[in-house]
ROSE-4610 file (N, C-alpha, C; in Angstrom, 1 decimal, always signed):
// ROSE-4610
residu = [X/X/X/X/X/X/X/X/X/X/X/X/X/X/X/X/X/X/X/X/X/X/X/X/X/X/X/X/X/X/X/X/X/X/X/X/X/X/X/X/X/X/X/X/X/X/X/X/X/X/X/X/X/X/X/X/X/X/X/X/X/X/X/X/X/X/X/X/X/X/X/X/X/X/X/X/X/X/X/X/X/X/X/X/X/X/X/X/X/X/X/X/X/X/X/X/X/X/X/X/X/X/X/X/X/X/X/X/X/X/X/X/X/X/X/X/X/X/X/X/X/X/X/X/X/X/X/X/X/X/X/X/X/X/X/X/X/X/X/X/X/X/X/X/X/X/X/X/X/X/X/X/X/X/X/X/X/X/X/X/X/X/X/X/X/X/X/X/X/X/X/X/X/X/X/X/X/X/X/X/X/X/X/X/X/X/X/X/X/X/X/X/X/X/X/X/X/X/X/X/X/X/X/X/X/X/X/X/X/X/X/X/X/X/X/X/X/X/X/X/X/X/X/X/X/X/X/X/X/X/X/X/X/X/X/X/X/X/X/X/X/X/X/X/X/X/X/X/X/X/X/X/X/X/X/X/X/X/X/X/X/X/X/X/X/X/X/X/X/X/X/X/X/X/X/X/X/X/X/X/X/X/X/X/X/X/X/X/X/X/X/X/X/X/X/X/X/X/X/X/X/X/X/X/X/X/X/X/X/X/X/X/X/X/X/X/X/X/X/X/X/X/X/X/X/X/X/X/X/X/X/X/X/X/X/X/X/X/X/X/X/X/X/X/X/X/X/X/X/X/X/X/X/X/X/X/X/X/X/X/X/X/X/X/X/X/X/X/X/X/X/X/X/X/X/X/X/X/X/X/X/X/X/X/X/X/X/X/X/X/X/X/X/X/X/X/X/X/X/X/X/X/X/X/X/X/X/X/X/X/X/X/X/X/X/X/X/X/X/X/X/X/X/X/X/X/X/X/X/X/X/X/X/X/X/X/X/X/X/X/X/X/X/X/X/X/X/X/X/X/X/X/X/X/X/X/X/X/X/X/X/X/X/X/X/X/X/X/X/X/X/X/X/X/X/X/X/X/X/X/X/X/X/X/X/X/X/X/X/X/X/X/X/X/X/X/X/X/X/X/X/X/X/X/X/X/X/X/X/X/X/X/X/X/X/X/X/X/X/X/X/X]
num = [1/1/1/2/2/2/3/3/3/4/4/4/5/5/5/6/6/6/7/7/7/8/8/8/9/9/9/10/10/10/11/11/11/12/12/12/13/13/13/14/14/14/15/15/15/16/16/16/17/17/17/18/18/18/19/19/19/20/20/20/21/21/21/22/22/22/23/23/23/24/24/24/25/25/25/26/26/26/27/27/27/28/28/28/29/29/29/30/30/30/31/31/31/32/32/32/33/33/33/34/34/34/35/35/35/36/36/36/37/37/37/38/38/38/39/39/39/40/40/40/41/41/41/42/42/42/43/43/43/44/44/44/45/45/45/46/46/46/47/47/47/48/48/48/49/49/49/50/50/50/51/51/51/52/52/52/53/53/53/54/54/54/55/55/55/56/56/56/57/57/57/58/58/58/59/59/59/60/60/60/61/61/61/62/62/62/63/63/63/64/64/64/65/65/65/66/66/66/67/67/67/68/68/68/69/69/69/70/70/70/71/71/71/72/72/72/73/73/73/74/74/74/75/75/75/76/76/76/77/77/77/78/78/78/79/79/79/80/80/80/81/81/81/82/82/82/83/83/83/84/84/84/85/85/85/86/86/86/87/87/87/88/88/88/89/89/89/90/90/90/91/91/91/92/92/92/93/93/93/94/94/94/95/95/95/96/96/96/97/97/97/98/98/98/99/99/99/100/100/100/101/101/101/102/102/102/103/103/103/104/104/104/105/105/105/106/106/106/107/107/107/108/108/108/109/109/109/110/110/110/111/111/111/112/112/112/113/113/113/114/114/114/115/115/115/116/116/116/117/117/117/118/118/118/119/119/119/120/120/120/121/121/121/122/122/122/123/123/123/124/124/124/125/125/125/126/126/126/127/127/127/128/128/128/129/129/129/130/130/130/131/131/131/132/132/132/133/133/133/134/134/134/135/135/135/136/136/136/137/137/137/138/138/138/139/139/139/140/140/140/141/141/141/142/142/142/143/143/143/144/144/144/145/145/145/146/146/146/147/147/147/148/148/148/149/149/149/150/150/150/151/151/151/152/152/152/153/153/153/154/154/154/155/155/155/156/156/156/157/157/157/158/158/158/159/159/159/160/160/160/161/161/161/162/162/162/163/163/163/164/164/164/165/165/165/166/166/166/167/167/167/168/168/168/169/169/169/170/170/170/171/171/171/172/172/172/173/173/173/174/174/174]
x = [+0.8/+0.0/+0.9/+0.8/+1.5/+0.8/+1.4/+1.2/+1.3/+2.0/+1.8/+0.2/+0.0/-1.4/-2.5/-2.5/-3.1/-2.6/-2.1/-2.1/-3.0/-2.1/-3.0/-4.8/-5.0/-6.4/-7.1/-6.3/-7.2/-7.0/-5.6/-6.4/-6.9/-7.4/-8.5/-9.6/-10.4/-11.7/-11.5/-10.3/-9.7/-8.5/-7.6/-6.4/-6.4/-4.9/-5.1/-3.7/-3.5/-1.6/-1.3/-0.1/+0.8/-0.1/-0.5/-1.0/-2.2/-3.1/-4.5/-4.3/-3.6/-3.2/-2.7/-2.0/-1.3/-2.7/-3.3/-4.7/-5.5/-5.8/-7.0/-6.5/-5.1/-4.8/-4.9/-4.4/-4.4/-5.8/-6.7/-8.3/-8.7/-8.7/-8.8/-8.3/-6.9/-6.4/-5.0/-4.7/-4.1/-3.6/-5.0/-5.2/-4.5/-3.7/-2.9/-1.4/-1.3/+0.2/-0.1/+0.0/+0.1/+1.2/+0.9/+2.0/+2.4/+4.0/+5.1/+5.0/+5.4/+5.3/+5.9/+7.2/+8.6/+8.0/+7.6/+6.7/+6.0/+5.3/+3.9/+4.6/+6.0/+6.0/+7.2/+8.2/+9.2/+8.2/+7.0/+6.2/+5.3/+4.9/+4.7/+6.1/+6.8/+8.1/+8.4/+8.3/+8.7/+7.1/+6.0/+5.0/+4.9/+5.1/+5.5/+6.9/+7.6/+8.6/+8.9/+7.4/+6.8/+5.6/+5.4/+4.1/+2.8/+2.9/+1.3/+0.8/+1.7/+1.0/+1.7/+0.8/+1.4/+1.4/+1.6/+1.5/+0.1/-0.7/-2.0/-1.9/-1.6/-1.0/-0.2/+0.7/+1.2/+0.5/+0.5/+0.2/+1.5/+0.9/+2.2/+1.4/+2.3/+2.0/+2.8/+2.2/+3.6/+4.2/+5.1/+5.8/+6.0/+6.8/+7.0/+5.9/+5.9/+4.6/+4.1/+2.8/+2.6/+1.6/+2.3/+1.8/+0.5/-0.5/-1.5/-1.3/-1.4/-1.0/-2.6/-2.4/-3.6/-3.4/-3.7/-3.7/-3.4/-3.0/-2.8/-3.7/-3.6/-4.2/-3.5/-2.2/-1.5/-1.4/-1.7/-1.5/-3.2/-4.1/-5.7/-5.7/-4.8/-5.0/-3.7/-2.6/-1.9/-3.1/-3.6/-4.6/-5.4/-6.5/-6.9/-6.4/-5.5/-4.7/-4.8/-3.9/-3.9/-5.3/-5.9/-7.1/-8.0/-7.7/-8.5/-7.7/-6.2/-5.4/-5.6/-6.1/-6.3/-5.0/-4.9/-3.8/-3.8/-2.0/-2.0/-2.4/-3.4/-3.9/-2.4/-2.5/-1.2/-2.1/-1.4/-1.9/-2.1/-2.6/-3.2/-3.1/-4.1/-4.6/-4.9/-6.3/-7.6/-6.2/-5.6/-5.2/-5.1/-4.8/-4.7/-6.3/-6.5/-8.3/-9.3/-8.9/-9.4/-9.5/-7.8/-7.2/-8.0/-8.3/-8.1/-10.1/-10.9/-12.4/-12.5/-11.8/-12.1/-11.9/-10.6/-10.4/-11.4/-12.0/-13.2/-14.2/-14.9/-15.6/-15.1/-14.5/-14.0/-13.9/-13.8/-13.3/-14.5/-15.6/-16.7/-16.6/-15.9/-15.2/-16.1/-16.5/-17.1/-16.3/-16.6/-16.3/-16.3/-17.5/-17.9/-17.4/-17.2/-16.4/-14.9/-13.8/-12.4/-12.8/-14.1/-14.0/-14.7/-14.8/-15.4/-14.4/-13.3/-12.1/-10.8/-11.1/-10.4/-11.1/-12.3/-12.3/-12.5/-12.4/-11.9/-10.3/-9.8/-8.2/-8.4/-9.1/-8.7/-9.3/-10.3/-11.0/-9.7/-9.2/-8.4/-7.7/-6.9/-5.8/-6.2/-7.4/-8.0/-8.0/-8.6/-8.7/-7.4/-6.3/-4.9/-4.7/-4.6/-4.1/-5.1/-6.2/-7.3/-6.9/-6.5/-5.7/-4.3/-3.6/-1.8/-2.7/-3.6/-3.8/-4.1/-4.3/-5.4/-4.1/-3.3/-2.0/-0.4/-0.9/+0.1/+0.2/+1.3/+2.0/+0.9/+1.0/+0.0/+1.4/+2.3/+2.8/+2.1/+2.3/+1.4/+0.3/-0.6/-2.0/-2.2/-1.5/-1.4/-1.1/+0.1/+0.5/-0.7/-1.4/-2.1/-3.5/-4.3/-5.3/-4.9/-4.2/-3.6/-3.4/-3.5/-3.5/-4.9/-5.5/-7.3/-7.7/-7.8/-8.3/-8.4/-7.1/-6.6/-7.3/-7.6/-8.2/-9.6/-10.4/-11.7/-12.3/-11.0/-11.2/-11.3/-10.2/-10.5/-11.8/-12.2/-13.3/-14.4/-14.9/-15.6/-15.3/-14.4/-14.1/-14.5/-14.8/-14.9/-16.3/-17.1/-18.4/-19.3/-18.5/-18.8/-18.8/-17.7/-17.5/-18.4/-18.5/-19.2/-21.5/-21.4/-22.7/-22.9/-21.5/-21.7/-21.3/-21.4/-20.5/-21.4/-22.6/-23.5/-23.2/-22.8/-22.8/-21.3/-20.5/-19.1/-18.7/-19.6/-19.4/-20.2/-21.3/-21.9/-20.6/-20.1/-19.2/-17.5/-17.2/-16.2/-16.8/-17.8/-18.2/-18.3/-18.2/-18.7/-18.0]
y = [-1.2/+0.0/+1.2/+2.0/+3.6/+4.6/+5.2/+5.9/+7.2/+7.7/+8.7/+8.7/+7.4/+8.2/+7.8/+7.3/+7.4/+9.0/+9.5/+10.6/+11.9/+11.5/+12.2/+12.5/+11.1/+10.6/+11.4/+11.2/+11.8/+13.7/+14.2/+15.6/+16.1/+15.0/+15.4/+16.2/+15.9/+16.3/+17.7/+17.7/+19.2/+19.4/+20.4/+20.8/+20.1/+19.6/+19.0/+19.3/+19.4/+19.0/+17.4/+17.6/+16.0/+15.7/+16.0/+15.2/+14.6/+14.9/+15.2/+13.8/+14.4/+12.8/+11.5/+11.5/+10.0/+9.5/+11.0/+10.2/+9.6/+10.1/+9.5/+8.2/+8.4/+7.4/+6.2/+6.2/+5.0/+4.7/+5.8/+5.4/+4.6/+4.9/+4.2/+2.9/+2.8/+1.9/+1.5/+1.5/+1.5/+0.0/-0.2/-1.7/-2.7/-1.8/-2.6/-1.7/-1.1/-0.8/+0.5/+1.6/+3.1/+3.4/+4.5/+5.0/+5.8/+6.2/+6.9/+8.1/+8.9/+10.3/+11.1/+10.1/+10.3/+10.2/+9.1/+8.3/+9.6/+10.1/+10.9/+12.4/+13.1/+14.5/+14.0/+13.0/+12.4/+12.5/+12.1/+11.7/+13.0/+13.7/+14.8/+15.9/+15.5/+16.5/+16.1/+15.0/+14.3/+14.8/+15.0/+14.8/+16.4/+17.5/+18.6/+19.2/+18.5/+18.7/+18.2/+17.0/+17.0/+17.0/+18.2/+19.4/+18.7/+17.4/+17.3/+17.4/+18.3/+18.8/+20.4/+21.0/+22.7/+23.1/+24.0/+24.4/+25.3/+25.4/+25.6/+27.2/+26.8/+27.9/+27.2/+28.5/+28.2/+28.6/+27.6/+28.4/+28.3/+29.7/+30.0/+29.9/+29.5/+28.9/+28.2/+28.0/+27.3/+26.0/+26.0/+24.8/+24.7/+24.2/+24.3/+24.8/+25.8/+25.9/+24.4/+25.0/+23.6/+24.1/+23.1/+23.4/+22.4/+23.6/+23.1/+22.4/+21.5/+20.8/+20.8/+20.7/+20.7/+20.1/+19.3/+18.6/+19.3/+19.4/+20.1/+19.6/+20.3/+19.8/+18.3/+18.5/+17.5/+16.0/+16.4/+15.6/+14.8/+15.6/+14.7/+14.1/+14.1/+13.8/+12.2/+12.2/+11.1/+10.2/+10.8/+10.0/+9.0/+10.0/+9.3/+8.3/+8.5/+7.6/+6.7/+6.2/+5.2/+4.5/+5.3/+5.0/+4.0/+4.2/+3.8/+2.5/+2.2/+1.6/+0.1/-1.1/-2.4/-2.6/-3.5/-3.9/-5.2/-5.8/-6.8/-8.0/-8.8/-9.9/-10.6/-10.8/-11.5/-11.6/-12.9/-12.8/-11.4/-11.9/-10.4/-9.3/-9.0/-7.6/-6.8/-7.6/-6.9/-5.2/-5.6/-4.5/-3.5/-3.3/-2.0/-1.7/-3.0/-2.7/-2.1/-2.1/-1.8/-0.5/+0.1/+1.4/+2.4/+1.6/+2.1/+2.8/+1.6/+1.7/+2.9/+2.9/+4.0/+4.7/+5.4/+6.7/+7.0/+6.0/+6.5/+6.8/+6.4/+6.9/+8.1/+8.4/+9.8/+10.5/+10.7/+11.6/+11.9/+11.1/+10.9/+10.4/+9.7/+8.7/+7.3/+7.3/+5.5/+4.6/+4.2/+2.7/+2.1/+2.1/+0.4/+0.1/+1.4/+1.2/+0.6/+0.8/+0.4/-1.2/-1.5/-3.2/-3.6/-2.9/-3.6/-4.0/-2.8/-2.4/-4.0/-4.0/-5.3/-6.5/-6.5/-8.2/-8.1/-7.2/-7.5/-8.1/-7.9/-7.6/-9.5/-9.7/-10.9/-12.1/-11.9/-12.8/-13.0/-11.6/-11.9/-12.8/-12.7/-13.5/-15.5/-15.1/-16.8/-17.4/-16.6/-17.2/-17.3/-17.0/-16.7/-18.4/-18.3/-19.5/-20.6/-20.8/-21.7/-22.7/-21.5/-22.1/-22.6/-22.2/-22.6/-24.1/-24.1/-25.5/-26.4/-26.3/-27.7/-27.8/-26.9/-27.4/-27.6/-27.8/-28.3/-29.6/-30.3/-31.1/-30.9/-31.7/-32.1/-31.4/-30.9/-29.8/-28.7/-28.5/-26.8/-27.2/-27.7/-27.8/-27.4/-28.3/-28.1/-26.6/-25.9/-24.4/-23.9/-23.8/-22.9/-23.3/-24.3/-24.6/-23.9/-24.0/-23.3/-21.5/-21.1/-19.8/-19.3/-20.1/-19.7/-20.0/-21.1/-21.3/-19.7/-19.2/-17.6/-16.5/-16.8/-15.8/-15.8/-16.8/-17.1/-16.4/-16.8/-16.0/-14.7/-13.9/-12.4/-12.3/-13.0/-12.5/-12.5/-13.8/-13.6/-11.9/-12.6/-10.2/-9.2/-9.5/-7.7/-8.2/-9.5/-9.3/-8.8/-9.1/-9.0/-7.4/-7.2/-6.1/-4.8/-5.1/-4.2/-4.4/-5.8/-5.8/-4.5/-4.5/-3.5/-2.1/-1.3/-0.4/+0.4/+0.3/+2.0/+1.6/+0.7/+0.5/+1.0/+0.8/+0.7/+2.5/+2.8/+4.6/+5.1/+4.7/+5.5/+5.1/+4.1/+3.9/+4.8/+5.0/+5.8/+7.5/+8.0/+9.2/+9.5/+8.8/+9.1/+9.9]
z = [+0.0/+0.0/+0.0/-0.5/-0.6/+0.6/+1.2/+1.7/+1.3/+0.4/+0.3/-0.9/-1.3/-2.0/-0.9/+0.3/+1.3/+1.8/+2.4/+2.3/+1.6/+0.3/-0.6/-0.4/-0.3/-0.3/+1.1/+2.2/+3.3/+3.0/+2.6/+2.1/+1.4/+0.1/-0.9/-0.5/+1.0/+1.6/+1.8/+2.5/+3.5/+3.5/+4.0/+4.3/+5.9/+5.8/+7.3/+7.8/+9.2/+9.6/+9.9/+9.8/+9.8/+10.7/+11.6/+13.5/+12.8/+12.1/+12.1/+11.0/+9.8/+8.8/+9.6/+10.2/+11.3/+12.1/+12.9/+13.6/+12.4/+11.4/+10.6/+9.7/+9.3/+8.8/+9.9/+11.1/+11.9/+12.6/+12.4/+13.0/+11.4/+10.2/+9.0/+8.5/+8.8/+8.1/+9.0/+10.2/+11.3/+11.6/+11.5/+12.5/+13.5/+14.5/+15.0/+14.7/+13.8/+13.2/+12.5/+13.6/+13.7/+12.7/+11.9/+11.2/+12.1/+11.5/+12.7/+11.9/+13.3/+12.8/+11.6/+12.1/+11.0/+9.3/+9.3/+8.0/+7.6/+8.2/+7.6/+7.2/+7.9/+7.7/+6.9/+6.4/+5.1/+3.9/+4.1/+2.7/+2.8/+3.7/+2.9/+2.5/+3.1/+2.4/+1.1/+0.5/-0.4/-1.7/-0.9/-1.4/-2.1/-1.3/-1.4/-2.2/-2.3/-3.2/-4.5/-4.7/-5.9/-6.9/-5.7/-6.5/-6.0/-5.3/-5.2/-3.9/-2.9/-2.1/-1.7/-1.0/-0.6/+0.8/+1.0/+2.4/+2.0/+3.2/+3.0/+4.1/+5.0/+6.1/+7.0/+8.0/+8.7/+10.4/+10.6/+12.9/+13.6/+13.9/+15.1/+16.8/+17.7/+19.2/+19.7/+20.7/+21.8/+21.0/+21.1/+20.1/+19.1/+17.9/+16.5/+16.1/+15.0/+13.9/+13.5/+12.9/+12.6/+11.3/+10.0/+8.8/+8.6/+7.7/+7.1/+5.5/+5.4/+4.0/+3.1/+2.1/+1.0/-0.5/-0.7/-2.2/-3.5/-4.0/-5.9/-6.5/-7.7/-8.7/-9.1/-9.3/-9.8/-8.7/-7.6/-6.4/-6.7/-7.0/-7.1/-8.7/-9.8/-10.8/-10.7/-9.4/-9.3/-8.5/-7.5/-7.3/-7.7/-8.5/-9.4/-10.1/-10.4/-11.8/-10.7/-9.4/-8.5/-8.3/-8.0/-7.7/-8.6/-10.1/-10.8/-11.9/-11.1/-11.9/-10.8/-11.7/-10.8/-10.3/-9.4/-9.0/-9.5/-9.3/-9.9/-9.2/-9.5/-8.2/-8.1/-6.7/-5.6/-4.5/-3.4/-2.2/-1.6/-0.3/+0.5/+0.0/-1.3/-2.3/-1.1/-0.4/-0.2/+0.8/+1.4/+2.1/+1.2/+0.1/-0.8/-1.4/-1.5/-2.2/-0.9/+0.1/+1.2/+1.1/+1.1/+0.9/+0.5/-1.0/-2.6/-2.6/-1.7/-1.5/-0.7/+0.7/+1.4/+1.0/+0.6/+0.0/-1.1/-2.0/-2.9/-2.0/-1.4/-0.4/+0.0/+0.4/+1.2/+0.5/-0.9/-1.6/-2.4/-2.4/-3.5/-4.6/-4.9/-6.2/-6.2/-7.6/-6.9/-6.7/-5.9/-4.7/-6.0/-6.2/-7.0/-8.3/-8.9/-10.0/-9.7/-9.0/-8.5/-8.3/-7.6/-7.2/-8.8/-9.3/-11.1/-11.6/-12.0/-12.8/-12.1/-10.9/-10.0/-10.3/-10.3/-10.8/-12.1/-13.1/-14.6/-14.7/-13.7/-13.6/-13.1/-11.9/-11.8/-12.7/-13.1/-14.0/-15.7/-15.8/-16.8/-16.6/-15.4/-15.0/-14.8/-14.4/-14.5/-16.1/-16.6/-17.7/-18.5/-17.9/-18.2/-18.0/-16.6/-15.6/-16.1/-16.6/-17.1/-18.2/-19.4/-20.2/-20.0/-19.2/-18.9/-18.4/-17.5/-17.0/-17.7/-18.7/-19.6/-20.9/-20.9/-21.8/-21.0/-19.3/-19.1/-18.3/-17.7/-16.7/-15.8/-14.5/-13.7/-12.4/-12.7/-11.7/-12.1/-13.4/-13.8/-13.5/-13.9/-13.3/-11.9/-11.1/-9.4/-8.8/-9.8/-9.7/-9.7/-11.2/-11.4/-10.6/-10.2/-9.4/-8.0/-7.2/-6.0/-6.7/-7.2/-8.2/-8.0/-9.1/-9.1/-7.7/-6.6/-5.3/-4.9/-4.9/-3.9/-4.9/-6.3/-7.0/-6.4/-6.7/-6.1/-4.9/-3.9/-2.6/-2.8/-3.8/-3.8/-4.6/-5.8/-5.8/-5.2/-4.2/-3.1/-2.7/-1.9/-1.2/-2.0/-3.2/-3.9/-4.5/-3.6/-4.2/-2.9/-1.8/-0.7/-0.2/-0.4/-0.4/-1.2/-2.5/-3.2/-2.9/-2.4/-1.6/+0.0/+0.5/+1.7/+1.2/+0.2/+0.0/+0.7/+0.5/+1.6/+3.1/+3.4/+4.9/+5.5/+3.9/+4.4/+4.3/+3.5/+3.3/+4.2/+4.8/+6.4/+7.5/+7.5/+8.6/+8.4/+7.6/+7.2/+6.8/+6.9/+7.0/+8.4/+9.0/+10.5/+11.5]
């Protein structure tokens, strides 16, 4: 999963500071394994130094200033592109498809289109691995059956998933 287009993703809505991105990223997508502080103000330095985020304002008060960051143009157009580019099926996807859903939700992007655009991506790949199986060895067969099994599963998840999408966008509006 990228962080910096998680990033990106949570200040699409609003202008936010590093503190505010670390809290929401780890109430969202956390689960056990808080991003570090370090992590969040590197990738917006990095993120800012290539144009797709700005300083929005600065606050002055007790302790370091503390900058307000805000999305670019160029920063919601890498997005997108992320956003709308399948990933390649491999074990444990769902964490980036997880990612990839909420931030459409958050941002007003359809959900449902990203979990479409994903199982065109895996179905291709089956029918890839369908044919390798019926013209090979009874190793490739076994490869590729252990292959489709773990495909299967993800598509269960993104039918599942795309069945809860209003439940899953009232729970991440909240």
């Amino acid at each position: 999963m990228s962080v910096s287009h998680v990033l990106l993703g949570l200040l699409e809505p609003e202008p936010r500071h590093g503190y505010d991105l670390k809290r929401a990223y780890d109430e969202q997508f956390g689960h056990g394994r808080p991003l570090a502080y370090g992590q969040v103000y590197s990738t917006l330095s990095r993120l800012l130094r290539n144009g797709m985020v700005e300083v929005a304002g600065v606050e002055h008060g007790e302790g370091p200033e503390r900058k307000r960051y805000t999305i670019t143009e160029a920063g919601v157009t890498d997005m997108e592109t992320w956003l709308r580019t399948p990933e390649s099926p491999e074990p444990y996807l769902q964490n980036t498809l997880y990612t990839k859903v909420v931030l459409a939700l958050l941002s007003g992007r359809g959900a449902a289109e990203i979990l479409d655009s994903q199982r065109a991506e895996h179905l291709k790949l089956m029918r890839t691995l369908t044919r390798r199986k019926t013209e090979g060895d009874l190793a490739d067969r076994l490869i590729c059956d252990h292959a489709l099994f773990h495909l299967e599963a993800d598509l269960r998840w993104l039918e599942l998933t795309a069945a809860r999408l209003d439940d899953l966008a009232k729970e991440v509006r909240r």
